[in-house]
N, C-alpha and C positions, 0 to 999 in steps of 0.2 A: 317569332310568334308561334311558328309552329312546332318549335320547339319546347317551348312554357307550357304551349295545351298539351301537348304528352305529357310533359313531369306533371299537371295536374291530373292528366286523366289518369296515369300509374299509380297518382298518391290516393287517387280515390278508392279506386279499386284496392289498394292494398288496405287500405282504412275497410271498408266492406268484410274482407275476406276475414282480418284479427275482430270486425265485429262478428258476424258467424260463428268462427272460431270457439269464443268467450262465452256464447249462448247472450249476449246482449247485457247493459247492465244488469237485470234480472235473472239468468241464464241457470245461477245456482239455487234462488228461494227458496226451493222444493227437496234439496238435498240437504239432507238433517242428519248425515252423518258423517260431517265434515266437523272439524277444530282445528282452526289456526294457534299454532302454538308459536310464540319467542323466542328463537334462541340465537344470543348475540344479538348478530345486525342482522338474522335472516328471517323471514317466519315460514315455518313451517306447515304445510299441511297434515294434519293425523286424521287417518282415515277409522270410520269404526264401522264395522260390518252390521247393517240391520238384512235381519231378516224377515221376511214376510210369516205374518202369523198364519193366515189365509194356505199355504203352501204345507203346513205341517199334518203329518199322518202321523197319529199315537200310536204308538208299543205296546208299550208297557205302560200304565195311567201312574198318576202318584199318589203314595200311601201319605195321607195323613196323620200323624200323631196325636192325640188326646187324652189331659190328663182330668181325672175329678177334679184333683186339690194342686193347689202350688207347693213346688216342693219347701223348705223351711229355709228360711235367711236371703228368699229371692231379693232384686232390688225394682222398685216401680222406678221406669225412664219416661220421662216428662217429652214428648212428640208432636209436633203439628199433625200428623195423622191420629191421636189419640194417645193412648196410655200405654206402655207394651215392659212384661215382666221379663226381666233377666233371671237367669241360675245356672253357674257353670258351663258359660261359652254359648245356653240355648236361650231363645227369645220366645215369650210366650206371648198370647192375646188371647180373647175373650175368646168362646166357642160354645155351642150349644150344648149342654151337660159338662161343660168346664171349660178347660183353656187349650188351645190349641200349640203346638210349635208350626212357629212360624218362619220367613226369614227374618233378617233385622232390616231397620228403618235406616238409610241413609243418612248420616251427618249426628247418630248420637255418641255417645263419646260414655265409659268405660275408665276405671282406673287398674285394673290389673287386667294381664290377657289370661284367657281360660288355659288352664294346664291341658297338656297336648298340642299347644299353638303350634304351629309351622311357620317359617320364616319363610316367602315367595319375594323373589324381584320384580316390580314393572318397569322393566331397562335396568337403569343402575340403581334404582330407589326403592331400600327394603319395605315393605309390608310384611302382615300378619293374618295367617289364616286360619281359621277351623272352622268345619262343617260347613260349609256356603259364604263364611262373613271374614270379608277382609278388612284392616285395620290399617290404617297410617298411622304412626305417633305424633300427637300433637301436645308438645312437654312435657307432662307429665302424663298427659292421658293417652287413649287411642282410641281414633274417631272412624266410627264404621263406616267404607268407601266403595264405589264401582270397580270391579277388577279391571285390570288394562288387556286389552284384547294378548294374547301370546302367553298369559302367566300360565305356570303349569304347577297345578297343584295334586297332592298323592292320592287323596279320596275324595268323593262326595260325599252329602247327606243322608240318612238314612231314611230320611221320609222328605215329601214336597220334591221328590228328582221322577221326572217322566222319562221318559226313553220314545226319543222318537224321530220318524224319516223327512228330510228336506231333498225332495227329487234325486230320493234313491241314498240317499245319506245318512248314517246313522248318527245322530246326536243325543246328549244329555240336555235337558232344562231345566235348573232352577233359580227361581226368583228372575225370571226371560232373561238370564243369561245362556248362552247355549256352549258347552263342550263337548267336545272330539275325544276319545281315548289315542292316547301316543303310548309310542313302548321306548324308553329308553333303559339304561343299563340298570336301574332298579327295579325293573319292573313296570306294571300297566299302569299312565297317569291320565290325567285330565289336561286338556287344553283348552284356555277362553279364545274361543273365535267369532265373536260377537252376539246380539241380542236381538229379541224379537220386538217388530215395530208394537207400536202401544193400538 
């Protein structure tokens, strides 16, 4: 008998301790920068780095671009955020005395990539880069995507990039994604090391 109430009081406590542990069925709610990902028979965690917006000291602000007119042959892309013109790898939208460059819109899709494209890996899976907008192929098309934290790409944008400190840390911003300058054997590149909370 007294034997059984130990193995039950051991299996209590250890029941207790893996709940703590866990943070409780609830314990994650609140962490929004987690992705369970598939692979095989295992699933994976992917973590994505948010950073607090609240935390950031500006640099350098960012230049905006604006033009009167649209340049000639642009193409109108049809958006749940609204209307937004393409030309030559740039996204435009409305703006007060014309049209602004802007970033691109998540999830539209493109039949040729803009000459000067850059080929970037996220892991083993090529993309498509220029000036801020990365591409995955989808068939014949290529549909504009979130970068994967670690891509490293040659340059930024020329306008819409801030320059600025996270406790003491110098980063780029555009479109809240945030990169690091790295130096590898080419020369100064960009690194995505996650984004700023909404």
């Amino acid at each position: 008998m007294k034997i059984t109430s130990l193995v039950l009081l051991l299996l209590f406590f250890v029941c207790i301790a893996s709940f703590a542990q866990h943070g409780g069925r609830n314990g994650n709610r609140h962490n929004h920068n987690k992705k369970e990902v598939r692979r095989g028979h295992r699933t994976v965690v992917v973590r994505r780095p948010v950073f607090r917006r609240s935390r950031i000291v500006v640099v350098r602000p960012r230049r905006i671009n604006t033009i009167a007119v649209l340049p000639g042959g642009y193409i109108t892309l049809n958006h749940r955020r609204g209307n937004y013109f393409f030309h030559n790898g740039y996204y435009y939208n409305n703006a007060p005395g014309g049209f602004a460059v802007v970033s691109a819109p998540f999830g539209v899709r493109i039949r040729v990539l803009p000459m000067g494209y850059r080929r970037v890996m996220f892991g083993a899976v090529p993309h498509f880069y220029f000036m801020g907008t990365y591409y995955k192929q989808v068939n014949e098309e290529y549909e504009t995507v979130q970068p994967a934290v670690g891509a490293i790409v040659p340059e930024l944008p020329d306008h819409n990039v801030e320059e600025v400190t996270i406790d003491g840390k110098t980063y780029f911003e555009y479109d809240n994604i945030l990169y690091k300058t790295v130096v590898i054997k080419s020369g100064v590149q960009y690194e995505v090391v996650g984004k700023l909370d909404d």
